[in-house]
C-alpha positions, 0 to 999 in steps of 0.5 A: 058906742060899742066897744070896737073889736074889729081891727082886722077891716080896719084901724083908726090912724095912729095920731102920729101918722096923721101928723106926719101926713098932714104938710102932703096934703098943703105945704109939700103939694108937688107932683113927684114926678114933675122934675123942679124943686116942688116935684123933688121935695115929694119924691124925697119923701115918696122914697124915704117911705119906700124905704120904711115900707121895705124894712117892715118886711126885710126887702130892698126898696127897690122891690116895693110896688106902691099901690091902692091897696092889698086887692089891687097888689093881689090883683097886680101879682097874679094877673100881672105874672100870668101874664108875662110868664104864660108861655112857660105853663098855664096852671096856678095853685091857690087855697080855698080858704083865700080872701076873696080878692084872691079868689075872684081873680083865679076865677076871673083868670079861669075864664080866660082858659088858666087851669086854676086848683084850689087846695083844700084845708083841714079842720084847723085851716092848714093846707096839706103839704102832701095835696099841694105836692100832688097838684104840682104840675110840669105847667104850674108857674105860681102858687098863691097862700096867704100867711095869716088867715083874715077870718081865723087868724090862722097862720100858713106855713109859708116858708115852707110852702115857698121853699117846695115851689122854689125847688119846683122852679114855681113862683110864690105868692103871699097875701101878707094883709093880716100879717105884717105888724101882727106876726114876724114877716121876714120875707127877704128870702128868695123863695118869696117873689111876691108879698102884698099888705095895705096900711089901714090894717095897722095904724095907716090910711086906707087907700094905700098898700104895697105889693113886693116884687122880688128881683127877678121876678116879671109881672106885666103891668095892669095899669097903663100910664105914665110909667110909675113904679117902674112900669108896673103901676101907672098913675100920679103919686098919692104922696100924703098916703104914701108918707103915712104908709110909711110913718105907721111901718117906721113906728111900728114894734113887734111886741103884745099890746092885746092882754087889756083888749083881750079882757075887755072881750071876754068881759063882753062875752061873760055878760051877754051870755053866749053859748061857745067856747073860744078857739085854741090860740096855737097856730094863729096872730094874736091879734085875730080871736074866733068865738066858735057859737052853735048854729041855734044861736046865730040868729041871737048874736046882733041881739046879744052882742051888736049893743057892746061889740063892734065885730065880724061873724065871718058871714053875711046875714040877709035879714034873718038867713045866716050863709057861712063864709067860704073860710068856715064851709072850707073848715067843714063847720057845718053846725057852727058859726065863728064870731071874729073879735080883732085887735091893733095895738094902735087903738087907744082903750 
């Protein structure tokens, strides 16, 4: 099998989350929303999770939205607040060099008549204060930028992004998914109103993630139901997810597990012998590593690497046609290919 270096897709679940899970699927099977004993048992630990998930980012219980997943939480808080907020302007702000989750719901909202801007970046990924102030408009209500980049690893300045929109009366929204348990999110400051991550990035189950409301904060509801969440995310509590979510947020230290991964990745590179140079660290997680090839040998790195690694180009290849990612064209590399190699501390070598 080839060594696997593909953690930001996904992480195996860490052994101990498995087993903290494991008595949600048979024993403790209650619905937490029925009111007798078996349904009181898994809302104790629906809330004991809410708690651990809360902590990992510095928020108030209170403020955590369980959902799906990132994409149904970004989905949730830009819909979600365009919605409830739109009599107060129709204009949002976003990146280019977004996940496409984030971009497709711009777009999909830019059908619906939302003026939609999107910020470009420079060579290193980073957005221009100076662009964002510019495209500030008396009828902007959000700004969306996520803090770690999913293909490069770059890491926004969000605070200070979140800071200028907060002086502009704008709400701001981070795509957390590449941050937390890779990089410190602090993300109690007011100037944040909302924040979304997922588990499996860490150590957790997939099919689970979270989306950070701040109080004050109004988002309409895009799942109709049953009232849970709050109101805001309808549906019966996954219960077993959300107790895994929470058990990988409780384990989880901030700390450098990646210096024997790291060796293991150049160790592939030095023998499959492949022209390029690996990307400056400054200004990225650790836990995201780009491999920056000449375009002439895209068309080699299944032959040469596929064997040994399993990893990302940040492309999609049809058959032999390599298309850059919107991240790379973005970033201008227009005689280059990036290759992602991707770490957690939570896969065992």
């Amino acid at each position: 099998m080839p060594e696997y270096l593909d953690a930001a897709a996904t992480t195996p679940v860490d052994p101990r989350v498995l087993e903290a899970m494991l008595p949600y699927f048979s024993e403790i099977f209650g619905n937490a929303s029925s009111q007798h004993i078996y349904g009181q048992q898994a809302k104790a630990a629906v809330e004991k999770a809410r708690e651990q998930v809360a902590s990992i980012v510095n928020v108030e219980p209170s403020e955590i939205i369980f959902t799906s997943g990132a994409t149904e939480a970004i989905n949730l808080a830009i819909k979600g607040y365009w919605e409830a907020n739109r009599n107060r302007g129709n204009h949002l702000i976003t990146v280019k060099t977004e996940h496409k989750a984030v971009l497709a719901t711009h777009e999909y909202l830019e059908t619906l008549g939302v003026e939609v801007t999107y910020l470009n970046v420079n060579r290193n990924g980073l957005i221009s204060i100076d662009e964002l102030t510019s495209s500030l408009q008396t009828d902007t209500i959000l700004v969306s930028a996520m803090h770690v980049n999913n293909e490069t690893g770059i890491i926004q300045d969000i605070h200070r992004i979140a800071s200028l929109c907060a002086d502009q009366g704008i709400a701001f929204f981070t795509d957390a998914t590449q941050a937390v348990a890779h990089i410190p999110t602090d993300y109690s400051n007011d100037t944040i109103s909302m924040a979304c991550f997922s588990a499996h990035k860490f150590g957790g189950p997939k099919g689970i993630g979270a989306l950070v409301v701040k109080k004050g904060i109004t988002i309409a509801p895009q799942i109709h139901g049953g009232g849970q969440e709050n109101g805001l995310r309808s549906g019966t509590y996954n219960t077993p997810l959300i107790v895994g979510f929470g058990e990988v947020c409780a384990k989880c230290a901030f700390k450098n597990p990646f210096n024997s991964q790291t060796a293991i990745l150049e160790k592939v590179i030095s023998t499959s012998q492949v022209r390029g140079h690996f990307l400056s660290n400054q200004n990225r997680s650790p836990h995201i590593i780009n491999f920056q090839i000449d375009v002439d040998d895209a068309t080699n790195i299944k032959s040469l690497l596929g064997k040994k690694a399993a990893y990302s180009t940040g492309s999609a290849c049809n058959s032999s046609i390599i298309t850059k990612s919107h991240v790379e064209e973005a970033m201008e590399m227009n005689d280059s290919e990036l290759l992602r190699f991707s770490f957690s501390k939570y896969i065992n070598w």
